[in-house]
C-alpha positions as a LaTeX table, in Angstrom:
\begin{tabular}{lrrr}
\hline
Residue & $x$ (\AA) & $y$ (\AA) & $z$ (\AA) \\
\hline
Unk1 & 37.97 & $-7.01$ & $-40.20$ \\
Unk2 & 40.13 & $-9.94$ & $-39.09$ \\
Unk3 & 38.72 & $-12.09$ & $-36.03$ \\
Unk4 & 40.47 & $-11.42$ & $-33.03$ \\
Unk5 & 43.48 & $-14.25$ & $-31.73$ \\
Unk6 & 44.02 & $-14.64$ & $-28.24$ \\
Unk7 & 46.56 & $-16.75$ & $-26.27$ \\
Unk8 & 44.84 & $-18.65$ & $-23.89$ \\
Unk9 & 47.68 & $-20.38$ & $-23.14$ \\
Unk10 & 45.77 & $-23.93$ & $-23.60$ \\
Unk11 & 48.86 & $-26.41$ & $-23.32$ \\
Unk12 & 49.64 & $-24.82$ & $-20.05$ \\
Unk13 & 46.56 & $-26.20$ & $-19.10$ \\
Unk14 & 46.41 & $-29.28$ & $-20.80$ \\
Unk15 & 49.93 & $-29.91$ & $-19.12$ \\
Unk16 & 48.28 & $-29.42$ & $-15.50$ \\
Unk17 & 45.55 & $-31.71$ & $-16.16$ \\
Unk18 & 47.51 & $-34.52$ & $-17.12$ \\
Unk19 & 50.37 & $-34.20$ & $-14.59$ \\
Unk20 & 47.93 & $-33.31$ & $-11.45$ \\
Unk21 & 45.53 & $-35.74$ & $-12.58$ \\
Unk22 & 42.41 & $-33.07$ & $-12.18$ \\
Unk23 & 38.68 & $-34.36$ & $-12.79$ \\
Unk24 & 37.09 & $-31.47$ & $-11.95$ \\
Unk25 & 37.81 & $-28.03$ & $-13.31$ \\
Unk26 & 36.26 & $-24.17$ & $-11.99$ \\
Unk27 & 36.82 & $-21.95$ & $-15.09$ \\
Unk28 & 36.37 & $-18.39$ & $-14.31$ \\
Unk29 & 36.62 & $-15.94$ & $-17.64$ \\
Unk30 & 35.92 & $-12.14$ & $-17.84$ \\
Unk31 & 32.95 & $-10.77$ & $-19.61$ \\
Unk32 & 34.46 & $-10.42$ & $-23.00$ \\
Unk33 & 35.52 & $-14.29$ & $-22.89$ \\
Unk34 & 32.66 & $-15.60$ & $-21.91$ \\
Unk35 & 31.42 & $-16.52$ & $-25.78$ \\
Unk36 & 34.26 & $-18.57$ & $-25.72$ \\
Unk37 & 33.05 & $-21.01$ & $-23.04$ \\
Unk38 & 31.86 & $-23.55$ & $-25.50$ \\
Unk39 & 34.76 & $-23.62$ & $-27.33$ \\
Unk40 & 37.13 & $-24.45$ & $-24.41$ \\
Unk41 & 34.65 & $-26.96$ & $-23.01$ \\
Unk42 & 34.68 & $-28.34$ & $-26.37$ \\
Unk43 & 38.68 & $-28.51$ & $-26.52$ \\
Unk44 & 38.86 & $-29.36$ & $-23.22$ \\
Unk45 & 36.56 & $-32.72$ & $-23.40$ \\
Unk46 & 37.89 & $-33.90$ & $-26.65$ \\
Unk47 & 41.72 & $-33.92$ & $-25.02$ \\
Unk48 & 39.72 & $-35.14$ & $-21.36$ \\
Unk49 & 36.11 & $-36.88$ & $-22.03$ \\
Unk50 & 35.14 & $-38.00$ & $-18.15$ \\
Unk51 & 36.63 & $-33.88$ & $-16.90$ \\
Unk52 & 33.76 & $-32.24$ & $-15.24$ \\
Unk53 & 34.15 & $-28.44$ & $-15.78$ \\
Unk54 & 31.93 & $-25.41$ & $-14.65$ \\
Unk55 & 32.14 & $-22.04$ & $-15.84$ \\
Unk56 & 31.85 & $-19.14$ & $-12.95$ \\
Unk57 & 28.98 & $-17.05$ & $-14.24$ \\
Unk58 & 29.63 & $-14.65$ & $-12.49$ \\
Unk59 & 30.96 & $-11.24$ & $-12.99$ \\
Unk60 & 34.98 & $-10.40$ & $-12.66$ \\
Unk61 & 36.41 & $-7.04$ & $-11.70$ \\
Unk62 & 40.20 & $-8.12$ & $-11.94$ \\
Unk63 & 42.46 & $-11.02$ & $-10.66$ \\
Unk64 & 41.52 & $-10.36$ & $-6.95$ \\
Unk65 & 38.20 & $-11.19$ & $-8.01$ \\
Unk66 & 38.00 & $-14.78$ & $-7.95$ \\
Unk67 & 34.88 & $-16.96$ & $-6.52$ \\
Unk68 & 35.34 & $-18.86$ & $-2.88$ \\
Unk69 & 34.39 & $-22.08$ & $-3.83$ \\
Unk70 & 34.95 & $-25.69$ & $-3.18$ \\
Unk71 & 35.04 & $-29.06$ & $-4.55$ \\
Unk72 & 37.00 & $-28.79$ & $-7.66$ \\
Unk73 & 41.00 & $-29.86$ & $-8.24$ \\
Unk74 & 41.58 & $-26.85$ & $-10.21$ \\
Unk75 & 40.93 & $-22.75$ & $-10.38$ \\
Unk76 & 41.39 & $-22.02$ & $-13.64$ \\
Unk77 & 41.50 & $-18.08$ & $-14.10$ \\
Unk78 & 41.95 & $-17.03$ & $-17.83$ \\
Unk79 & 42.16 & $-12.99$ & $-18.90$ \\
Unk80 & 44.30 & $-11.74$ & $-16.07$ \\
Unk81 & 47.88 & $-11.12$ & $-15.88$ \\
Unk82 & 50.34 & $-13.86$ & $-14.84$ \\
Unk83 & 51.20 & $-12.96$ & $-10.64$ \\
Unk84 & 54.89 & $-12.57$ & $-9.85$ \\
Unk85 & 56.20 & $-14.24$ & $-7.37$ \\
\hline
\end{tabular}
């Protein structure tokens, strides 16, 4: 069976990074992302080597479920639908 591609929609964030200037990154991803944490931690720090990310560990029940934390320059969401504004 062929391995599963997703979009992530990595240059998106890439751009962000580099235009806002971010050092320190919240990632949350649903449940059936979460095996892909190392892999966008390791994409992320090759492009960025001094970003400091953390993963939410958390469980999430949909894109009103996001943590209320502080002290990072960027939410970082992945998994939920794009909000229309």
């Amino acid at each position: 069976m062929a391995e599963l591609e997703m979009n992530l929609e990595m240059e998106q964030l890439y751009d962000s990074i580099e235009s806002e200037g971010h050092q320190k990154i919240m990632i949350q991803l649903p449940d059936g992302l979460k095996p892909k944490a190392k892999e966008i931690q390791i994409d992320l720090l090759s492009r960025f080597p001094e970003l400091k990310i953390t993963f939410w560990a958390g469980d999430c029940y949909g894109a009103c479920d996001t943590p209320q934390v502080t002290g990072f320059d960027l939410f970082v969401a992945f998994g939920h639908s794009k909000w229309k504004y």
